[in-house]
C-alpha positions as CSV (number, residue, x, y, z in Angstrom):
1,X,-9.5,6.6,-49.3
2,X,-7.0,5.3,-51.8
3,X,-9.4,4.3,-54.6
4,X,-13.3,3.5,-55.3
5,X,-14.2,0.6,-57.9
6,X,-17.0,-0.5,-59.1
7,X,-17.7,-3.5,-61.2
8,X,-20.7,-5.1,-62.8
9,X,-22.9,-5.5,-65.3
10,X,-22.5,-1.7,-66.5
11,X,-24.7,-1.8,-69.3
12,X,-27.7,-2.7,-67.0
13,X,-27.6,0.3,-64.3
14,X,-28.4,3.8,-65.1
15,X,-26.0,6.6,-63.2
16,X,-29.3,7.6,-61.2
17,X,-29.2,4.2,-59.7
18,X,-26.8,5.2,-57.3
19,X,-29.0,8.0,-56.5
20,X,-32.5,6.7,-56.5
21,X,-33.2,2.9,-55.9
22,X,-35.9,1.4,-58.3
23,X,-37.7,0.6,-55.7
24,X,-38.4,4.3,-55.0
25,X,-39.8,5.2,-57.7
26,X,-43.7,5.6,-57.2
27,X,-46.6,4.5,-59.7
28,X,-46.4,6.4,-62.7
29,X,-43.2,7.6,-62.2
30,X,-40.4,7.2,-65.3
31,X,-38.0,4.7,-64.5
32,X,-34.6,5.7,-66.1
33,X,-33.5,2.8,-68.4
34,X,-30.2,2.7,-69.6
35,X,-29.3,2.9,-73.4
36,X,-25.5,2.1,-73.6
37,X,-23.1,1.1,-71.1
38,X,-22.2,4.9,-69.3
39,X,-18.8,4.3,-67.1
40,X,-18.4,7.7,-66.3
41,X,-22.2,8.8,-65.3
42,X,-21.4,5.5,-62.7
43,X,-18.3,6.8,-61.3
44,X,-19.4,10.4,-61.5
45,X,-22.6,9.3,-59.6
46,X,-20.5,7.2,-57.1
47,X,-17.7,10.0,-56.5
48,X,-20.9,12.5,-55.4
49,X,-22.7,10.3,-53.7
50,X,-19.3,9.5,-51.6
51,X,-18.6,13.3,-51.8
52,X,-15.0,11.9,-53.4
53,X,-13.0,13.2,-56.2
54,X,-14.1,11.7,-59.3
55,X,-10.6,10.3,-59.9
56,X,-10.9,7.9,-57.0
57,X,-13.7,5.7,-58.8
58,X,-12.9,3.2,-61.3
59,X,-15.5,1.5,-63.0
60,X,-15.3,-2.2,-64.8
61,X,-18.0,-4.1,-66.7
62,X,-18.5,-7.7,-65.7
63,X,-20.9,-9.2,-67.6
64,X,-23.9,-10.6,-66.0
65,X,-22.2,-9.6,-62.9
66,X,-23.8,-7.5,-59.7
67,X,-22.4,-4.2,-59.0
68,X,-20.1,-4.2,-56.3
69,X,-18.4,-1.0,-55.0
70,X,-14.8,-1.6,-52.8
């Protein structure tokens, strides 16, 4: 693996978004909202979850864009 990016709307997704769908997340349980845009919770959460160094992952806002990891 040469490199990890990751591109979207940053300031929408919460680094436990990559761990935990919303979906998951039962009645009454706290959904994590995101306050500020948080580049390196993303690629930190993306590097674990890939069990990949952190300096793989690249991560690049695009507003009002999906998140899409190459």
């Amino acid at each position: 693996m040469a490199a990890i990016e990751v591109r979207g709307a940053v300031g929408a997704w919460h680094p436990s978004y990559f761990v935990k769908a919303l979906e998951s997340y039962g009645e009454g349980e706290q959904v994590p909202i995101p306050e500020d845009p948080d580049f390196n919770g993303i690629a930190q959460a993306v590097s674990r979850g890939l069990e990949l160094p952190r300096g793989l992952v690249t991560v690049e806002d695009v507003p009002d864009g999906d998140q899409i990891i190459r």
